[in-house]
KOLDREN-382509 format. One record per atom (N, C-alpha, C, O): x, y, z. Coordinates in steps of 0.05 Angstrom, whole numbers, plus 5000, padded with zeros to 4 digits. Example, Ala and Ser with C-alpha at 12.3 -4.5 7.8 and 13.67 -1.06 7.14 Angstrom:
526448865156;524649105156;526449345156;528549345169;525749555142;527349795143;525850015157;526850235161;
This chain:
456572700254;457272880276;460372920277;461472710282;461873110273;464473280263;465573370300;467973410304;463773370320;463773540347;461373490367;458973550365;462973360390;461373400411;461973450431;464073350440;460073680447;460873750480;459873430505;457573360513;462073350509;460273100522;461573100556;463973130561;460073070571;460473040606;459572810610;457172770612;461172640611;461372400629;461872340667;463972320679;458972340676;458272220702;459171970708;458071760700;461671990724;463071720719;464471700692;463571780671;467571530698;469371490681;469771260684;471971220693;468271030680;469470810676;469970560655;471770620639;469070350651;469770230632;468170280599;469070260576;464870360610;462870390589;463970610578;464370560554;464970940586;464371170581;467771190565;468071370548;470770960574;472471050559;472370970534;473671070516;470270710531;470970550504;468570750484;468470760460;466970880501;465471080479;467171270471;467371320447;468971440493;470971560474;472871480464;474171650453;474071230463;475971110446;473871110416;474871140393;471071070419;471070980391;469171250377;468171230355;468971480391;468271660384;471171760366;471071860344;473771700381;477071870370;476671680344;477171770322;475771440345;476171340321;474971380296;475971350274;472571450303;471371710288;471571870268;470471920247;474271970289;474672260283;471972490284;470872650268;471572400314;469472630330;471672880347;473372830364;471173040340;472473230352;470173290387;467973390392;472173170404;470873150434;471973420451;474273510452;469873500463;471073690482;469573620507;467073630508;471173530531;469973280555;470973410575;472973540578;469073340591;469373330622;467973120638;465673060632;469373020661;468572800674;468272810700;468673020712;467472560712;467672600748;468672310749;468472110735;469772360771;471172110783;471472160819;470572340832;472971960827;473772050854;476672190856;477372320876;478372150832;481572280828;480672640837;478572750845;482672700832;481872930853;481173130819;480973020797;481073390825;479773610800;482573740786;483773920797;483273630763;485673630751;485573650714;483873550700;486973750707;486673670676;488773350668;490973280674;486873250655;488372980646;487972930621;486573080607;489472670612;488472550579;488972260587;489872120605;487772270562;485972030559;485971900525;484272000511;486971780518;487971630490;488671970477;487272070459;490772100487;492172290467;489372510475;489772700461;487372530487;485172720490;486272890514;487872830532;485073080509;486373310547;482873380547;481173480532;483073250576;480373350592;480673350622;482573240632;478173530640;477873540658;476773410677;474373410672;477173320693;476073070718;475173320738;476473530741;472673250750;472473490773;471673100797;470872870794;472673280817;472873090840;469973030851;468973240859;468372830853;465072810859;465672470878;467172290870;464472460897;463672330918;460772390926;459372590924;460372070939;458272140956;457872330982;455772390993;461072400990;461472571012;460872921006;459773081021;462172970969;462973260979;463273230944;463373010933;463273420933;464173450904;465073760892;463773970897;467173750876;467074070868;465374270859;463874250840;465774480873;462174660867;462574860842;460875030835;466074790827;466474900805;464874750782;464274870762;464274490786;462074280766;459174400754;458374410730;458174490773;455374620768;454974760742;453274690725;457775090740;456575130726;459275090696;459875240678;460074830704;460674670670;459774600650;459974640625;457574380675;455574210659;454274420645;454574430621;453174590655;450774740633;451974820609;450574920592;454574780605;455274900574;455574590556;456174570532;455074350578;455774200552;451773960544;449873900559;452373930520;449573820502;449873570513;447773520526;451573410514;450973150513;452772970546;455172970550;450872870559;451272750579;450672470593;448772440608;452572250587;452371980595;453372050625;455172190634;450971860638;450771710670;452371420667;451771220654;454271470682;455371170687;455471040714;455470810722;455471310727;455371190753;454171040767;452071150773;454470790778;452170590798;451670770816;453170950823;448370710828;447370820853;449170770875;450270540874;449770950895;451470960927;450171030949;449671250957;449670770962;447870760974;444670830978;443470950996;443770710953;441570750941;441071050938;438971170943;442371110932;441771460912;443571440880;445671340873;441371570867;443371690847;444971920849;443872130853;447871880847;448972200857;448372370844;447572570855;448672360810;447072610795;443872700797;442872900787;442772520810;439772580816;440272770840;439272990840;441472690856;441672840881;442773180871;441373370875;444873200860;445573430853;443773560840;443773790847;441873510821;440573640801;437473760819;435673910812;437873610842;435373700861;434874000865;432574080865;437974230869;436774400869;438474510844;439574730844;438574370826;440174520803;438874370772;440274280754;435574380772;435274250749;435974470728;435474380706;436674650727;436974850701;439974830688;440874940668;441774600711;443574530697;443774360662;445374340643;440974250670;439674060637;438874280619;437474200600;439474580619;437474680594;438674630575;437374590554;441474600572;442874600542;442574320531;443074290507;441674100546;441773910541;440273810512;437873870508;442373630488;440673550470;440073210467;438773090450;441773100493;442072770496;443772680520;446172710524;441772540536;442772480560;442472220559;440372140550;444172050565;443771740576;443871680599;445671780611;442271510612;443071380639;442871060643;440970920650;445271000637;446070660647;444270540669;444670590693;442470400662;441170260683;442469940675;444169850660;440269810700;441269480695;438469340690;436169410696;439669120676;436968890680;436268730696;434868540690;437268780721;436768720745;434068870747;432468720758;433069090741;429769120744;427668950745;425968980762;427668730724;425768600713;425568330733;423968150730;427668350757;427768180765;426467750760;426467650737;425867640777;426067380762;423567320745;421367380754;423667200720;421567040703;422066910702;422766920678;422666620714;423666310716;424366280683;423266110669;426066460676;427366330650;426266380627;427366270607;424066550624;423166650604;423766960586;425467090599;423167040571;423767190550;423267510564;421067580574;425267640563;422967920573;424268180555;426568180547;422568370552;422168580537;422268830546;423168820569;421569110537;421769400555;419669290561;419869390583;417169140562;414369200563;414068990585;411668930587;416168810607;415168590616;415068750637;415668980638;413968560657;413468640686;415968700698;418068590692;415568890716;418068900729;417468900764;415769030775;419868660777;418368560806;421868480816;422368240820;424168710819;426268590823;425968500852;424368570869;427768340854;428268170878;429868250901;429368260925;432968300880;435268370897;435568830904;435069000887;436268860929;436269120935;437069250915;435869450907;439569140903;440669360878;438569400853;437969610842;437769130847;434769230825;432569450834;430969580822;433069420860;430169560868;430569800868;428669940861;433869970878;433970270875;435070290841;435570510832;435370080827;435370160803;432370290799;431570520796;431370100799;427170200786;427170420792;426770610778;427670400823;426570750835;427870910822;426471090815;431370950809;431771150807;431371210780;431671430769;430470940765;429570970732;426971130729;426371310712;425271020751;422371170752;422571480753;420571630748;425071560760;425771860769;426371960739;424972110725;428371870736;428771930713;427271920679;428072060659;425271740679;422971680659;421472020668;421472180650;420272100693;419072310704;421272550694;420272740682;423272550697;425672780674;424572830654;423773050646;424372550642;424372600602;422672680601;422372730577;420072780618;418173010597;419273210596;418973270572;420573390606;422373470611;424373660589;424273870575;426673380597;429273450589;429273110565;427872900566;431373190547;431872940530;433272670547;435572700555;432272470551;433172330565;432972040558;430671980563;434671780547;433871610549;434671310567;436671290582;434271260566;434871030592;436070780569;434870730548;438470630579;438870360579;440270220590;442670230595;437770000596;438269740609;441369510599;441369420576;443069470615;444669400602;444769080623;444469030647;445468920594;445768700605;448268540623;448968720638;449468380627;452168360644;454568400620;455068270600;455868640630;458468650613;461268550617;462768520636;461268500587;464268370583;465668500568;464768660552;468568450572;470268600546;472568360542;472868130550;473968540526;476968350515;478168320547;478368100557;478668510557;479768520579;479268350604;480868230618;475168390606;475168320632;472368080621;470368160609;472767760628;471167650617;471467390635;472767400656;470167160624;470566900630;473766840633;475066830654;474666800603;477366700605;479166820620;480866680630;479167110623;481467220646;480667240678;482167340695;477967130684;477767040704;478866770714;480466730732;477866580698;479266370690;482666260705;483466080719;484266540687;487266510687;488066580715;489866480728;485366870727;486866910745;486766710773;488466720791;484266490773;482966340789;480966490798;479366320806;480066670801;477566820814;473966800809;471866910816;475066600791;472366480783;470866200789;472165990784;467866190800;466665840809;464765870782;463666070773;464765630773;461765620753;459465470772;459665280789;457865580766;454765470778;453865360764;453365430741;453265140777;450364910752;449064880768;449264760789;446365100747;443565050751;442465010730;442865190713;440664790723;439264720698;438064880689;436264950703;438265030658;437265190641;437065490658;435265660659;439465490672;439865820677;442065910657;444165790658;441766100641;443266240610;442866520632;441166570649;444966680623;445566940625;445667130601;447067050582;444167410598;444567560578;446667730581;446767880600;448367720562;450467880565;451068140546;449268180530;453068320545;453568480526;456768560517;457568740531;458068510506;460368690501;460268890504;458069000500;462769080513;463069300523;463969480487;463869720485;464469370473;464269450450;461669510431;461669670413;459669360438;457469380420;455269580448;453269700442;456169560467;454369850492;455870130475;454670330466;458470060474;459570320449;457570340425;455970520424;457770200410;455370170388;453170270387;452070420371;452670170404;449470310400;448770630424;446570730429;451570720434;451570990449;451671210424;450871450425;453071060400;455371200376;451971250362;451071480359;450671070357;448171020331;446171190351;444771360338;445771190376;443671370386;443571740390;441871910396;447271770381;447472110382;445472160357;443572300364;445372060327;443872140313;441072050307;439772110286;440171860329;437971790324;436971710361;437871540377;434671920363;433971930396;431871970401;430872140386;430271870419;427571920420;427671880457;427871670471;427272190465;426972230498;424072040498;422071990484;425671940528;423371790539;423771490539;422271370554;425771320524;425771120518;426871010532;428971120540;426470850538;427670530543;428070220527;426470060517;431570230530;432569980504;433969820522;435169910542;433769590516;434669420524;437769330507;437669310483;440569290523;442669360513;443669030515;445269020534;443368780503;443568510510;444668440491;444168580471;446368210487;446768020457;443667880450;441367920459;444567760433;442567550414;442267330434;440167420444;442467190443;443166960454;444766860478;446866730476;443366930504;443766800527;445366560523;445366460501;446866450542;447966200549;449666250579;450466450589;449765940588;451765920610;453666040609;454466160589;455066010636;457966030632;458765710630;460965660620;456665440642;457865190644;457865180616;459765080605;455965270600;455465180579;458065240550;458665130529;458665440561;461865470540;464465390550;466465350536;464365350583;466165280594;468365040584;470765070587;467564840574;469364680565;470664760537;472764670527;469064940526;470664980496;472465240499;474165290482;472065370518;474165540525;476865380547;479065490550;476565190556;478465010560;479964870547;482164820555;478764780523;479864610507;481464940488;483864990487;479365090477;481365220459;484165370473;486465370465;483265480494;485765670511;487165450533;488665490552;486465230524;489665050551;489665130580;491765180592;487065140593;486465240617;485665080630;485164860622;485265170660;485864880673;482364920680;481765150675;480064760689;477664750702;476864930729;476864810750;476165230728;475965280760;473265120771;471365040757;473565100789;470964920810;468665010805;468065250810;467064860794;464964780792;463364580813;463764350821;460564860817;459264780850;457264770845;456364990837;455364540846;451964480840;449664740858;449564800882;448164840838;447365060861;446365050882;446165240898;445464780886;444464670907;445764680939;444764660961;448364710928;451064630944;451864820955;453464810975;450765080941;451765350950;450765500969;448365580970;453365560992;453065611014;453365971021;453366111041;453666040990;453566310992;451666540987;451566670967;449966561009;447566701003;446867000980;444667050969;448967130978;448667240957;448167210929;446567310913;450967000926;450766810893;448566670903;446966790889;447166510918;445666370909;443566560903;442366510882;442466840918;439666980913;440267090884;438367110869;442667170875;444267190843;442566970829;440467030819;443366740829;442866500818;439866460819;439066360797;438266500831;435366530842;433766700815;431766620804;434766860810;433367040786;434366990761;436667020756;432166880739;432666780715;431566920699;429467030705;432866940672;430667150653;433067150632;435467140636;431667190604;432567200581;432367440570;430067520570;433967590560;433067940555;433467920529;435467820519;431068050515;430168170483;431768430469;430768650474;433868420456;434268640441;433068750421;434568840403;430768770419;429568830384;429269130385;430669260370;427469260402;427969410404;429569650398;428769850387;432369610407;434869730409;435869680380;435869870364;436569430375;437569350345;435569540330;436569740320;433169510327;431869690310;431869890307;432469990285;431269990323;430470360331;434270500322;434970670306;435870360338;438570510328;439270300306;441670240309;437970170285;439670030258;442969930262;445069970250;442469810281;445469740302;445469420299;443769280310;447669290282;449069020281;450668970298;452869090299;449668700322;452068700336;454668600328;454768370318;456668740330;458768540338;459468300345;460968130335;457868280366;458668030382;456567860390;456267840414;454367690370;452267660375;450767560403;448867620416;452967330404;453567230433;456467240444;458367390437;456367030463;459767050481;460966870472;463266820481;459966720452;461866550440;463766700418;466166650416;462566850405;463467090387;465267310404;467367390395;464767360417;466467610440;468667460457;470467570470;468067200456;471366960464;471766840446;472266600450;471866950419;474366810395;473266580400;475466470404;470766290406;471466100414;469965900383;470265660381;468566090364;468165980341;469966060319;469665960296;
């Protein structure tokens, strides 16, 4: 791919490192975005694109007819106040999708809500717990009802990290407690390898799908915690038995366990991670 028309719903951490590594490329991008910044031309790593101003309040009604000239369209935005805002808009404007040849929409794995620690797949049950899983489902279920449709695929992404924003620079800044609860592992993803497999799915797509966007290999955060101490010269933030925890949110957080399956995804897009786990994505082997 030499060129793509791409509109990015939401500008945030997922959608710049896809165009950082689309420039790297050498994809010739022609973009437009939404944000809350007001409707301006800007750049972005040496790129000139357009931001149109979108809120849950009010958004520019010059947007409408943009989108229809461009093919390819990533959802980044979290639900606000349990709506999707591009669902909402497209209510009376689905003919904005005809040009469309690849749409993504960022969900979470917060869907699948808890399996006391077991393995789960696109195919497991899904019974989330917490409010934000639950208008995820609903608004995934909306969107699965699209893809007969329009080209559409859905992925589930696991908790992201980057160089930037992770354990250890939580760590430095103090803003971080570790929780110990016996054999609770977290699936995570680099924000580099969610690039990866956005990059491997332009030429290989199948509307309708759902992939699961996870590393290889769950683990704590107690569980790397000391070797990221020992290698980076950092001091211990507090560590609180979950038992102990008096914070009803982290604890209903802590409450939902589950291991997430990438095979799927690795397969279908022939995608090597990077970063298999977080021991690999924190330099700590």
């Amino acid at each position: 791919m030499h060129e793509i028309n791409l509109f990015c719903f939401g500008f945030g951490q997922v959608a710049k490192q896809f165009i950082n590594n689309l420039i790297k490329k050498k994809v010739k991008i022609n973009l437009i975005t939404t944000s809350r910044k007001k409707t301006s031309d800007y750049v972005y790593s040496n790129l000139k694109y357009t931001n149109f101003n979108f809120n849950e309040k009010s958004f520019d009604q010059n947007l409408a007819k943009e989108i229809k000239k461009f093919s390819h369209i990533l959802i980044s935005t979290p639900p606000i106040n349990s709506k999707d805002l591009f669902l909402e808009l497209l209510k009376s404007n689905y003919n904005l999708l005809n040009q469309s040849k690849w749409i993504t929409y960022l969900s979470s794995t917060s869907v699948y809500g808890d399996h006391k620690g077991a393995w789960v797949d696109e195919n497991s049950k899904l019974f989330p717990s917490s409010e934000k899983g639950k208008t995820r489902l609903e608004i995934e279920n909306r969107w699965k009802i699209l893809s007969k449709k329009y080209p559409i695929q859905i992925f589930r992404l696991a908790g992201i990290y980057s160089n930037e924003q992770n354990l250890i620079t939580r760590i430095k800044k103090n803003n971080l407690r570790i929780i110990k609860k016996k054999n609770h592992k977290f699936s995570r993803i680099h924000l580099e390898d969610i690039s990866g497999f956005l990059i491997n799915s332009l030429e290989n797509f199948k509307s309708g799908e759902i992939y699961n966007i996870a590393d290889d290999k769950p683990i704590s955060n107690e569980e790397v915690l000391k070797e990221i101490l020992d290698k980076y010269a950092l001091k211990s933030p507090l560590v609180i038995n979950y038992d102990d925890l008096e914070d009803s949110k982290l604890k209903e957080f802590y409450l939902v366990s589950k291991q997430v399956k990438n095979n799927k995804a690795k397969e279908f897009f022939n995608y090597k991670l990077i970063y298999p786990s977080i021991r690999e994505g924190l330099n700590l082997l």
